[in-house]
Backbone bond lengths (Angstrom), bond angles and torsions (degrees), N, CA, C in turn:
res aa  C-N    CA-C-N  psi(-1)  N-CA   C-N-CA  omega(-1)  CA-C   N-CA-C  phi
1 X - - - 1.476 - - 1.527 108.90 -
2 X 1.487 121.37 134.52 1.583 128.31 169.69 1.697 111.01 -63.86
3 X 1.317 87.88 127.51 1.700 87.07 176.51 1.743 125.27 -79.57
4 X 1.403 110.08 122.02 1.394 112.88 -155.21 2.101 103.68 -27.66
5 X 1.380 95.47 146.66 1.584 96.09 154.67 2.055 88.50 102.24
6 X 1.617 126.91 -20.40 0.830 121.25 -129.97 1.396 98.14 -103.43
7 X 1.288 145.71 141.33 1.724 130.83 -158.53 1.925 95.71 -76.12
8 X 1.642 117.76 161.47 1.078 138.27 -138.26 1.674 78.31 -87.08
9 X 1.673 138.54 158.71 1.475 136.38 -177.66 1.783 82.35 -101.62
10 X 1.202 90.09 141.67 1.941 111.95 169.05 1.302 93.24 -81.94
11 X 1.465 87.05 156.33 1.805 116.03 179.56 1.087 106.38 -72.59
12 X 1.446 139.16 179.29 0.884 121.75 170.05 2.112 92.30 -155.51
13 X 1.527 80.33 129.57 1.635 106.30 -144.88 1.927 90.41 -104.98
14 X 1.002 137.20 18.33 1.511 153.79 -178.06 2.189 98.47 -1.47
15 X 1.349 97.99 -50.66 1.156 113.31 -164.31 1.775 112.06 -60.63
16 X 1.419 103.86 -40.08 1.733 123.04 -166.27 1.554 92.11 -86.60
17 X 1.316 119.00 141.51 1.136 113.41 149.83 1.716 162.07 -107.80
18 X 2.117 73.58 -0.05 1.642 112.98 164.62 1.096 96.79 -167.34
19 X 1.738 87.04 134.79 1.628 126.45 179.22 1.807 107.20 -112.97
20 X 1.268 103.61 97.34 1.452 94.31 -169.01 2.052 95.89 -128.57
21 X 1.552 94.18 135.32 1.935 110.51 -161.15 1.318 99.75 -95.23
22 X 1.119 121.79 156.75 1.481 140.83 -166.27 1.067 120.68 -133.00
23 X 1.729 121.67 74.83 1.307 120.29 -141.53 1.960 96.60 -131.05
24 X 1.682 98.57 156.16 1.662 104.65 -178.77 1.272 93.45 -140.24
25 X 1.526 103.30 168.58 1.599 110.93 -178.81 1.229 105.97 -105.29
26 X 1.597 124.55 18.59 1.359 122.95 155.51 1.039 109.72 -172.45
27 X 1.336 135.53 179.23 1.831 130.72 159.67 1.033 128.15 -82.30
28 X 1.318 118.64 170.17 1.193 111.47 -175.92 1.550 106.72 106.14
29 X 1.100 134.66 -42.72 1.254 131.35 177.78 1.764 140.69 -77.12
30 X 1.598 83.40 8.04 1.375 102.89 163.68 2.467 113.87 71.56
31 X 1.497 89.42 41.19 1.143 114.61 -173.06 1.938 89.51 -64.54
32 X 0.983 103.39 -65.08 1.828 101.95 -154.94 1.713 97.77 -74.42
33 X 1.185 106.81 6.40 2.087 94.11 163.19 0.951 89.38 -92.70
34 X 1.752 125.37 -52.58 1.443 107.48 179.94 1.505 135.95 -59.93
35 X 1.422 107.05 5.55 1.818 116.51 -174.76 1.513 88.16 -87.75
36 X 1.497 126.12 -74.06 0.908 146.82 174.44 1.571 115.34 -26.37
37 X 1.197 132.78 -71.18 1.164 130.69 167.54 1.268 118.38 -49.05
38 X 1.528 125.44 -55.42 1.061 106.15 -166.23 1.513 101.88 -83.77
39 X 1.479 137.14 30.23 1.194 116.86 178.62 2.074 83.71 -104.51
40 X 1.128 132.64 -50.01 1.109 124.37 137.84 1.587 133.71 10.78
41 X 1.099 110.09 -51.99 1.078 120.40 -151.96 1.634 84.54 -112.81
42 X 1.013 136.91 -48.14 1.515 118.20 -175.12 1.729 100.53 -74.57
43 X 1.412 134.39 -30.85 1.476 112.68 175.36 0.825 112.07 -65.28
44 X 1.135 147.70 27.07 1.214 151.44 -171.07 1.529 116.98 -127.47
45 X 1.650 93.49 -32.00 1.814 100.92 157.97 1.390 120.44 -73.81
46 X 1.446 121.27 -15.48 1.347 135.10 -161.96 1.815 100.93 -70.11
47 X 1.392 129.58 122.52 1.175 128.00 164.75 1.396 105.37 -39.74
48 X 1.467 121.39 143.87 1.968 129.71 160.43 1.413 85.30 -34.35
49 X 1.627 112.41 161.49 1.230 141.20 134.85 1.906 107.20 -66.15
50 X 0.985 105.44 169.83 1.760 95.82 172.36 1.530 104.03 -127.70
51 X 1.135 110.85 -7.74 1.124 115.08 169.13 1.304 108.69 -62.34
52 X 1.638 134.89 -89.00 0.851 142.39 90.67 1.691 128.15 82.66
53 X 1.314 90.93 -99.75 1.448 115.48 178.43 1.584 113.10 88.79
54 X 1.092 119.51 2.55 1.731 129.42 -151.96 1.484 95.39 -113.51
55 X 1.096 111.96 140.75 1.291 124.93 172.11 1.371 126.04 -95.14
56 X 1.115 91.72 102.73 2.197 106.61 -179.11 1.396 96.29 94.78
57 X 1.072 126.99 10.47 1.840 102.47 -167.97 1.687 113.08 -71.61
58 X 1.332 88.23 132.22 1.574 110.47 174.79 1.724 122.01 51.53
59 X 1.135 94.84 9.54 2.012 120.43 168.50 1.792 95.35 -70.12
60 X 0.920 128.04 -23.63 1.587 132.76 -162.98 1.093 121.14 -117.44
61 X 1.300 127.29 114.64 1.786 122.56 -178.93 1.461 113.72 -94.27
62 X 1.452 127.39 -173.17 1.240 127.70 152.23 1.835 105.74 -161.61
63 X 1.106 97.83 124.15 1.480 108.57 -166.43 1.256 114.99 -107.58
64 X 1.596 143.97 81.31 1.240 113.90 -172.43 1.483 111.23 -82.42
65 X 1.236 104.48 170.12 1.507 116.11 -158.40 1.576 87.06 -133.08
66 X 0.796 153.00 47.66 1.694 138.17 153.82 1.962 91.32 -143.29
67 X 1.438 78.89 113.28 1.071 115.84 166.30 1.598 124.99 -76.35
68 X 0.881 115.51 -21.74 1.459 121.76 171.44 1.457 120.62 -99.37
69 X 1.598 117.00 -31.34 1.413 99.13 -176.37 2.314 85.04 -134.72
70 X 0.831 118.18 60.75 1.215 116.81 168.83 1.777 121.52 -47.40
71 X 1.323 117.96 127.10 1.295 123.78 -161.75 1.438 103.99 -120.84
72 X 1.257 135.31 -34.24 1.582 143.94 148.45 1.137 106.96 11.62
73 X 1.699 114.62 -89.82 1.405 140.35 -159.64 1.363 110.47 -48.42
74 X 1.189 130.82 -49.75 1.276 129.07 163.98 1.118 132.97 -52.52
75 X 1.917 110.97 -61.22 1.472 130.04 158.86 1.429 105.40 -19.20
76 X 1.579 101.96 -52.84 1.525 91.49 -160.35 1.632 107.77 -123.35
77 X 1.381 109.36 54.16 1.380 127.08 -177.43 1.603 128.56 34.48
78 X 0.876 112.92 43.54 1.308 122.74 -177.67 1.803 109.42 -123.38
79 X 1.336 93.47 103.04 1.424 110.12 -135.25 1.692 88.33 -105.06
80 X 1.304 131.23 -30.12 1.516 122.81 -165.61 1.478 100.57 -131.75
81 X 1.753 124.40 162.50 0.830 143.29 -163.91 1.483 104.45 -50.27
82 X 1.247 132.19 144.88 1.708 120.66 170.59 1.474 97.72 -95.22
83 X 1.196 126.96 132.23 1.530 123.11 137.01 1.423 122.70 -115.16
84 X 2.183 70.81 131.02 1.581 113.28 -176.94 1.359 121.83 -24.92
85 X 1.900 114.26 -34.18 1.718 100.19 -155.53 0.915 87.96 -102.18
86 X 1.541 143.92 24.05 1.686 139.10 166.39 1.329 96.96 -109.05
87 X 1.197 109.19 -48.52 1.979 117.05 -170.09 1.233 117.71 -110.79
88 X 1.120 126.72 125.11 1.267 138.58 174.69 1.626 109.99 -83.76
89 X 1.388 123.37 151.69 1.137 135.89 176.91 1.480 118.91 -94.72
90 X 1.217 159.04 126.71 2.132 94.08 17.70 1.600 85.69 -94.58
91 X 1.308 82.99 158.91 1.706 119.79 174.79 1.658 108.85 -75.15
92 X 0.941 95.45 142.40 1.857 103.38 178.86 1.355 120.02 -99.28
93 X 1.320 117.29 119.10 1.654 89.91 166.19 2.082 99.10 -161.58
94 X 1.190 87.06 144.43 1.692 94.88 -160.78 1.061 127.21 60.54
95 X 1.630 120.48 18.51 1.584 121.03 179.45 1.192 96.43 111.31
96 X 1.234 139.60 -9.43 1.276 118.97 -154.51 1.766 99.44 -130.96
97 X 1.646 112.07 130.90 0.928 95.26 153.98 1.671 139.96 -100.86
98 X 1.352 110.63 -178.23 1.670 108.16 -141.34 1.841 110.63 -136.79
99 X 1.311 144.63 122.39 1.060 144.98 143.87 1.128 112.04 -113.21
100 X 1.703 123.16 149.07 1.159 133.00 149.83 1.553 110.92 -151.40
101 X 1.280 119.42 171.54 1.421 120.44 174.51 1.389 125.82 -64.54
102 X 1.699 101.72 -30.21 1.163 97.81 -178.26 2.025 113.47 -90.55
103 X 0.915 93.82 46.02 1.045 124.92 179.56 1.838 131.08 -91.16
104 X 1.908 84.10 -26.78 1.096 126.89 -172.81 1.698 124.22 -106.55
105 X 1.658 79.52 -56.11 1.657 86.76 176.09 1.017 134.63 -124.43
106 X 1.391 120.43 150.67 1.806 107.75 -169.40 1.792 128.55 -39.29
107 X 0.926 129.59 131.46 1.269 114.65 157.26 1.199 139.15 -13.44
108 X 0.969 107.84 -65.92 1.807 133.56 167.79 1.589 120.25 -62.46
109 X 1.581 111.58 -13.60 1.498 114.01 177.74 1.409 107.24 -82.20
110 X 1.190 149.51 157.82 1.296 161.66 -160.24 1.856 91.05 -131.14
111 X 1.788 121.72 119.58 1.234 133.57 171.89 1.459 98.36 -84.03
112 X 1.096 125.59 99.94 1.796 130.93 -178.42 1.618 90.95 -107.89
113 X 1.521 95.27 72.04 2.693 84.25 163.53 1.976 101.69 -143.17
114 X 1.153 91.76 135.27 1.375 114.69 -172.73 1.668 104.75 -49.87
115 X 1.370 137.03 -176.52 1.180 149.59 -146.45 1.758 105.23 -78.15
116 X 1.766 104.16 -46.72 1.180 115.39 -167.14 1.735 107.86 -61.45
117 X 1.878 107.38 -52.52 1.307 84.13 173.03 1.541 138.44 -83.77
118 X 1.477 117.92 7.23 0.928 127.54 172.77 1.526 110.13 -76.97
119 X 1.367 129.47 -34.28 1.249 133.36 144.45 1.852 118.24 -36.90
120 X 1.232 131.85 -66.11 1.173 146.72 174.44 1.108 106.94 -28.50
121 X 1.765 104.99 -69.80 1.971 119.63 175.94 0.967 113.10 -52.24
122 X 1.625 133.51 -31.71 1.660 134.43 -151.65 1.918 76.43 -89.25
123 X 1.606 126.35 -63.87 1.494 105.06 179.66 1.482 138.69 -65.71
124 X 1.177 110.35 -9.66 1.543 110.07 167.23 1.706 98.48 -73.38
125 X 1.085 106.03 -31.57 1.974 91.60 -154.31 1.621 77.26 -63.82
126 X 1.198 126.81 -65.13 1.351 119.96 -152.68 1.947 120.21 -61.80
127 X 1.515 103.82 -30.90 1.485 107.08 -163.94 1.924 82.99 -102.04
128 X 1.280 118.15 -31.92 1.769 94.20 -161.38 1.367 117.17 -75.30
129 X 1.691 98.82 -30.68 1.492 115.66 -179.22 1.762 110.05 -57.04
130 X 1.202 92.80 138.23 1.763 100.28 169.51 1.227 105.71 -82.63
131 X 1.402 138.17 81.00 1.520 131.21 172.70 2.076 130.41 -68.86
132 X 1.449 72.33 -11.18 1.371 89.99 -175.19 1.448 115.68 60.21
133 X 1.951 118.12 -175.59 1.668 91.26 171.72 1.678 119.33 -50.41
134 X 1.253 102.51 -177.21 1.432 116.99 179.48 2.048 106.92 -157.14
135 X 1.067 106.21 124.16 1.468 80.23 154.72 1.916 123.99 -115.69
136 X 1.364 107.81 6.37 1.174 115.51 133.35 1.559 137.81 -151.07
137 X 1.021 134.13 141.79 1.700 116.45 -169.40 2.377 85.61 -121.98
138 X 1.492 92.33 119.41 1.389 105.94 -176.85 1.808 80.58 -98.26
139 X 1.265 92.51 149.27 1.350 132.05 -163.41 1.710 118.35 -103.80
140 X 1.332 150.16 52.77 1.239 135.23 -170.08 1.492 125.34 -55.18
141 X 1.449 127.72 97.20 1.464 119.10 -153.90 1.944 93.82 -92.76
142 X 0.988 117.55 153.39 1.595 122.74 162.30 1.627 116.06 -69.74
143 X 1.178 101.17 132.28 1.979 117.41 -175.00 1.470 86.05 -32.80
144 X 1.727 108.78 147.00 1.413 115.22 144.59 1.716 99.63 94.74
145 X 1.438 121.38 167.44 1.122 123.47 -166.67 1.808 105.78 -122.08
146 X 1.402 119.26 67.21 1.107 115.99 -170.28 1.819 90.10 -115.29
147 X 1.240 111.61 -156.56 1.499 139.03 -150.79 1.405 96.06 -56.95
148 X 1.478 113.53 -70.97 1.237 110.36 169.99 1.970 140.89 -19.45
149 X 1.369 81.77 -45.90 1.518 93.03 -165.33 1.787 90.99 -95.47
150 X 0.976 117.60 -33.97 1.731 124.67 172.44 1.329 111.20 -30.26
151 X 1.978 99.44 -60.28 1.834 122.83 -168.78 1.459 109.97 -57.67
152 X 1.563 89.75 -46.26 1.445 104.26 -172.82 1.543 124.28 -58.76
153 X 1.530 122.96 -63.32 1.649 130.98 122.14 1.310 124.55 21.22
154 X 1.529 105.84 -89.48 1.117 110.22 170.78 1.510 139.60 -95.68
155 X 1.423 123.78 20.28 1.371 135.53 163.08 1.289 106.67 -118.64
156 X 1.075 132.28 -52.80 1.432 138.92 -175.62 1.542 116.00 -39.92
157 X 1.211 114.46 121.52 1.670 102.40 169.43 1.440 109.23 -68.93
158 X 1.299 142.43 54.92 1.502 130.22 -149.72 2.069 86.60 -91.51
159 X 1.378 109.56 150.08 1.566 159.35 -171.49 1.557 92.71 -82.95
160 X 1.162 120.70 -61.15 1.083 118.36 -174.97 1.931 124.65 -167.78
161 X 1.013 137.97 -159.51 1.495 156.55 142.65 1.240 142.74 -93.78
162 X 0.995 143.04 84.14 1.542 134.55 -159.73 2.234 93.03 -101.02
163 X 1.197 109.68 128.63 1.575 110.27 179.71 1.644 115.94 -108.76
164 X 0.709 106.27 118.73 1.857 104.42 174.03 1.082 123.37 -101.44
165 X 1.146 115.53 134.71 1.626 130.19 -178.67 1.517 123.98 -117.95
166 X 0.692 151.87 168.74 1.602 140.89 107.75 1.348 127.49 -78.79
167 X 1.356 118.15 -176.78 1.567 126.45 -165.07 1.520 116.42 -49.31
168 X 1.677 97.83 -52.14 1.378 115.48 -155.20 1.314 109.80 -68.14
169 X 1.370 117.51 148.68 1.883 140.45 166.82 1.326 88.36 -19.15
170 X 1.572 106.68 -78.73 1.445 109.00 -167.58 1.311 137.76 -31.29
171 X 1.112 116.10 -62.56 1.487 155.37 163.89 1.245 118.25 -24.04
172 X 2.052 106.43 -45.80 1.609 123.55 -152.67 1.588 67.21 -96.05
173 X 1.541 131.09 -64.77 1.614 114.78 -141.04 1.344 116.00 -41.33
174 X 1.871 104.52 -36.08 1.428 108.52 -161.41 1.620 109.59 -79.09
175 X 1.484 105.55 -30.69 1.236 114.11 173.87 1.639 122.38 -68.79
176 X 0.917 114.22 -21.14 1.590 133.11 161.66 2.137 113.35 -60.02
177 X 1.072 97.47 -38.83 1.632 129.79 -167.09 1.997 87.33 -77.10
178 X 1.524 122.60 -49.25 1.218 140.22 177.94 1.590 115.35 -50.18
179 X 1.440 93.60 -54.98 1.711 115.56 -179.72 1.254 113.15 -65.93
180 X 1.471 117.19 -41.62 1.300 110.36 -178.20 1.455 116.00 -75.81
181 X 1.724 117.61 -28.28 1.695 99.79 -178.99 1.362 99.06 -76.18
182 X 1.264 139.07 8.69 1.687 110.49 -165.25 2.254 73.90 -112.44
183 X 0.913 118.03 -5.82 1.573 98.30 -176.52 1.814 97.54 -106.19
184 X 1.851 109.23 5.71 1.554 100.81 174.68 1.167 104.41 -108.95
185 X 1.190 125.84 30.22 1.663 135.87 170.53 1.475 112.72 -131.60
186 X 1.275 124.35 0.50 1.414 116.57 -166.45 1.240 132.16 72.57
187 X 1.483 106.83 28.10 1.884 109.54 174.96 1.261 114.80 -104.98
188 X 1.369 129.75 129.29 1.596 123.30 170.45 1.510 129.93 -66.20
189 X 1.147 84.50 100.53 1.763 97.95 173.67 1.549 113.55 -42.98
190 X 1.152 140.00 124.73 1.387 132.35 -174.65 1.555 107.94 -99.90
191 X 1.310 118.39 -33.00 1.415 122.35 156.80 2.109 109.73 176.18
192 X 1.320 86.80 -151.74 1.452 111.90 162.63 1.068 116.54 -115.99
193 X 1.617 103.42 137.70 1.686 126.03 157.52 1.676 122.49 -95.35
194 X 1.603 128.27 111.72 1.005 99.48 162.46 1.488 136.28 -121.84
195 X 1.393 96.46 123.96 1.729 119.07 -151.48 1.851 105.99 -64.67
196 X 0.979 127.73 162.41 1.893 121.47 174.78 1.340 114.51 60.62
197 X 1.749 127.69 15.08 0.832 140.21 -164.71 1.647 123.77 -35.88
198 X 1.412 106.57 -56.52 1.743 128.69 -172.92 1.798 90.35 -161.91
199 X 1.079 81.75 176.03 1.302 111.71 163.52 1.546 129.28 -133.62
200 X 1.428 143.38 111.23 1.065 134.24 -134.31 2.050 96.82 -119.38
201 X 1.250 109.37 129.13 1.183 123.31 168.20 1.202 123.35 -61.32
202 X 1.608 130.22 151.85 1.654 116.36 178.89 1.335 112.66 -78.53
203 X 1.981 119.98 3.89 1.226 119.41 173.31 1.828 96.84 -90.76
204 X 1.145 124.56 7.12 1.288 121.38 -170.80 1.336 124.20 60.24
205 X 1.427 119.86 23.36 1.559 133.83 147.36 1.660 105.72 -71.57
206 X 1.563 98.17 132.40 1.467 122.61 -178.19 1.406 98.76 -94.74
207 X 1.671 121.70 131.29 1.371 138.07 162.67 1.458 101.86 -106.09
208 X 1.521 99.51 130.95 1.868 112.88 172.27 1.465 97.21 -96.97
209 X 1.088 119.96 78.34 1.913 127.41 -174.13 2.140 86.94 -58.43
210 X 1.351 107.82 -51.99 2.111 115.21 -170.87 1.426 93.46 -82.27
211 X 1.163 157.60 -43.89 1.130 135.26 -169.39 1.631 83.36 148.46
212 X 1.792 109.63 -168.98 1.419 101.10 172.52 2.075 97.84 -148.37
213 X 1.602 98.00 154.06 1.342 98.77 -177.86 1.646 127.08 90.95
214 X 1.342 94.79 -25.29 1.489 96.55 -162.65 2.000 108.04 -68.21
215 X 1.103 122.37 -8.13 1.682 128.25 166.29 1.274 110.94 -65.56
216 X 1.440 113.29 -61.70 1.415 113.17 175.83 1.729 122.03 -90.80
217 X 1.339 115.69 32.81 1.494 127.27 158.04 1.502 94.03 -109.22
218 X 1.198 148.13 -48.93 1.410 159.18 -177.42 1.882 101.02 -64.08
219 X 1.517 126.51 -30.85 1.202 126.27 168.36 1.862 96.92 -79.46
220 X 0.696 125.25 -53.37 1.869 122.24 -159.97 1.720 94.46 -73.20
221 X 1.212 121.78 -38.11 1.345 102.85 178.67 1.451 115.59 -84.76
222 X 1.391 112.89 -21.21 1.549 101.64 164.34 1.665 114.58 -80.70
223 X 1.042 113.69 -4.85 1.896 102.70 -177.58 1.674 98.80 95.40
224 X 1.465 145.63 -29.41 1.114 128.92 173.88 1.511 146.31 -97.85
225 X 1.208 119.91 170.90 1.509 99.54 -150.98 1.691 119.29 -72.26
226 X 1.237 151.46 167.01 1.264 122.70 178.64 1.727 89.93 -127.64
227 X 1.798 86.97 137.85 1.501 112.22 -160.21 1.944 108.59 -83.86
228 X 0.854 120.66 -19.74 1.359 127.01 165.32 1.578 100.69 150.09
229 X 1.220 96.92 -168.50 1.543 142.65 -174.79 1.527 111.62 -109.66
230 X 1.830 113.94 120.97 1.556 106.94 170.31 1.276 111.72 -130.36
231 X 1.204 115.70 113.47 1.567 113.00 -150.75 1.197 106.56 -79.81
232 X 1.357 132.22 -176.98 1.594 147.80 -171.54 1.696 111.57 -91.96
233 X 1.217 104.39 106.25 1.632 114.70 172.84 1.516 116.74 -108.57
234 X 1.165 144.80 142.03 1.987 144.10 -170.21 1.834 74.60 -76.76
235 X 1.465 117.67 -42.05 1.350 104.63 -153.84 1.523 123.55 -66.93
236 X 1.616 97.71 -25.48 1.987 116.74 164.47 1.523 98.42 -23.26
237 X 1.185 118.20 -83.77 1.634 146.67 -145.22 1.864 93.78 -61.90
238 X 1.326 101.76 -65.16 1.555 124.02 -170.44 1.942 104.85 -37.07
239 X 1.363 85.59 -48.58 1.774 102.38 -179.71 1.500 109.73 -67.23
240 X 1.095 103.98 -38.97 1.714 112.24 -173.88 1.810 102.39 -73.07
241 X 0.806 104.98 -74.01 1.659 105.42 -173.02 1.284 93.17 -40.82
242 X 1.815 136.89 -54.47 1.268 108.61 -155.46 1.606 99.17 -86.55
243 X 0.952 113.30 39.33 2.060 103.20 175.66 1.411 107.18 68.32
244 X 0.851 152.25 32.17 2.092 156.54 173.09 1.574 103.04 -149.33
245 X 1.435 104.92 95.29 1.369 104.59 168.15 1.529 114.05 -68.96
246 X 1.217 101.29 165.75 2.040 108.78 -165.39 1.855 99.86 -77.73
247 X 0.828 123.48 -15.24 1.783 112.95 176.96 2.088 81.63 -70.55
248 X 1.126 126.10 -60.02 1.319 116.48 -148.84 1.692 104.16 -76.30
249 X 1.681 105.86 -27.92 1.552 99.90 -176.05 1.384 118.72 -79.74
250 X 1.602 104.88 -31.85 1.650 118.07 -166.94 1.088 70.05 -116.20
251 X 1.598 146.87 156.51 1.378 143.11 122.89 1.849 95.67 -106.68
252 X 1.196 125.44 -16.19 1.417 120.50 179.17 1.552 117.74 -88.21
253 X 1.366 105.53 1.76 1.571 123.09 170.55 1.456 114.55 -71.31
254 X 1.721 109.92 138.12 1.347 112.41 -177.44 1.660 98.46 -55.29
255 X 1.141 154.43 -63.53 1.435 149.34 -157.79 1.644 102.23 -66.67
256 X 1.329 121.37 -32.29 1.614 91.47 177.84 1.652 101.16 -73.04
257 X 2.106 119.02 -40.73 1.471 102.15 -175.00 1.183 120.56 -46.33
258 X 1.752 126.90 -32.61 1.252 131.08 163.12 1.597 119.78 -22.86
259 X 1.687 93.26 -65.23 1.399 96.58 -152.86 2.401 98.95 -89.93
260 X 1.184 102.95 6.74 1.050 108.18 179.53 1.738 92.24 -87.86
261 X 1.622 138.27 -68.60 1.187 114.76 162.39 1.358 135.48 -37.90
262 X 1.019 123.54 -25.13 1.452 143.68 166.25 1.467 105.17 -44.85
263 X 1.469 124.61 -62.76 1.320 131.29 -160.42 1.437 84.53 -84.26
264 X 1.621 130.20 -69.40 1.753 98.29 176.30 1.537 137.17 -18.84
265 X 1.158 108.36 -57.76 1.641 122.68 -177.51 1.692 101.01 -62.43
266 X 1.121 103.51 -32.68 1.678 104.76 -173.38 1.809 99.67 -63.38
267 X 1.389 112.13 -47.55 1.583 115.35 -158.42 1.346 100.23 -95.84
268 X 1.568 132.20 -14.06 1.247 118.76 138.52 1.374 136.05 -41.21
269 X 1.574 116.33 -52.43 1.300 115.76 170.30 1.445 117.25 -82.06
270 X 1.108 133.31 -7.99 1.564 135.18 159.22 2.058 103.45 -47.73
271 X 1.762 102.17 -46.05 1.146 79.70 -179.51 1.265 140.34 -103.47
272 X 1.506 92.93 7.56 1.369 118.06 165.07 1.515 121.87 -47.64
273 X 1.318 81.59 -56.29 1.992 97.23 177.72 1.558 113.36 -82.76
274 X 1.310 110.15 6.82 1.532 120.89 159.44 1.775 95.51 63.24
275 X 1.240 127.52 22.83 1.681 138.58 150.52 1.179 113.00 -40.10
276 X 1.638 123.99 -47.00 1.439 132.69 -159.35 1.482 137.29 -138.70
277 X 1.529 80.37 62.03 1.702 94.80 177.02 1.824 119.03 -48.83
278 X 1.053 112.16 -10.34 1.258 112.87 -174.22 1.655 102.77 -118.00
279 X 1.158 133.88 24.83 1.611 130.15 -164.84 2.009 91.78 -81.15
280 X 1.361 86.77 138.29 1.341 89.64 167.97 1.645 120.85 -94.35
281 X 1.297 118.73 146.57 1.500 130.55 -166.35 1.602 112.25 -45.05
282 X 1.095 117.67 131.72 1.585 109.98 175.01 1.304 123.60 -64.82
283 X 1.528 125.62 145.55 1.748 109.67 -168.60 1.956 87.26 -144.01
284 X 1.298 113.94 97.25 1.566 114.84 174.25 1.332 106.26 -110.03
């Protein structure tokens, strides 16, 4: 037993070898395309299996963690309730494997449970699930710094933080508000993302529709590195509603190359912070 006063003991996840969270200082900023993609986007760095022949398969998790408004299931077309005694968890799909709550419950049901069991759910998904290896399981945390992201924090062996923003004042304060709980617990921030970046013309003129810069002024005043820019496509959204995110539908699209440098810069700083003695070599 922990002796009162004493911080919460981390899980210990032997199998994964980076646990890296996907967190914003509010909604709206399009955090869980960016969970999604860039979990995408690193199986894709993953050497073939040779067994196999497949590239990244099932080396990659994706866990969402908001229990109340889960965005996964759709993202990644999984449109109706799963049952357990036909399907086993996590679910696969594009290489990637997959939990979320809504996984569980209807759409239309409203999850009304206080902190503790949302704590409970956040450790079964991670310790009950058979994830098998992993060499990374990306993390979708819910906007804002409540229970969820608390559990997660402090049980989680998590690798690191990745924060998303957009351009605007607004956007950065809350996302600033993000950075600081994962640096008031002792987790390494790996950088900034900034999501809605421009919008790029087919003459290849860039539009700042949010403003421009404001991710990487929000990286230099916090001290960390800022991971790129993913600009604004109609086709982002289009992919998402129908279940095929755009790294898997377009992968020759400027926003998946985005988010394909994206996952470089990510596994650069994995080894920066010396998280990932075992990261496998990047292959773009």
């Amino acid at each position: 037993m922990q002796p009162p006063g004493s911080p919460p003991q981390k899980i210990a996840l032997p199998n994964i070898h980076n646990v890296i969270a996907v967190a914003s200082g509010k909604g709206g900023v399009g955090k869980s395309t960016v969970a999604a993609n860039l979990a995408l986007a690193l199986a894709r760095t993953i050497t073939p299996q040779p067994s196999s022949g497949k590239e990244g398969i099932g080396r990659v998790g994706l866990l969402d963690a908001d229990i109340y408004g889960p965005s996964v299931p759709i993202m990644m077309g999984v449109r109706d309730v799963v049952d357990q005694r036909t399907t086993p968890f996590p679910l696969e799909r594009y290489g990637l494997k997959l939990m979320s709550m809504g996984f569980l419950v209807p759409p239309v049901q409203a999850v009304i449970w206080r902190g503790p069991m949302v704590h409970r759910a956040l450790v079964q998904f991670l310790t009950d699930i058979n994830w098998g290896p992993l060499d990374y399981l990306v993390i979708d945390l819910p906007p804002g710094t409540g229970d969820a992201q608390l559990t997660l924090t402090q049980t989680a062996p998590l690798s690191g933080a990745i924060i998303v923003t957009t351009p605007q004042d607004v956007a950065l304060i809350d996302a600033r508000k993000g950075l600081e709980m994962f640096r008031q617990v002792r987790v390494p921030v790996l950088g900034i993302v900034e999501n809605m970046s421009y919008f790029q013309g087919e003459d290849g003129t860039r539009v700042h529709l949010f403003g421009h810069g404001g991710g990487q002024k929000l990286a230099a005043e916090a001290g960390v590195p800022f991971l790129g820019e993913i600009p604004i496509d109609p086709r982002v959204s289009e992919c998402g509603d129908q279940g095929e995110p755009i790294v898997h539908r377009y992968p020759e699209s400027g926003v998946a190359k985005a988010y394909q440098a994206l996952a470089a810069m990510v596994i650069e700083q994995l080894r920066r912070t010396d998280q990932g003695p075992e990261l496998p070599e990047v292959q773009l």
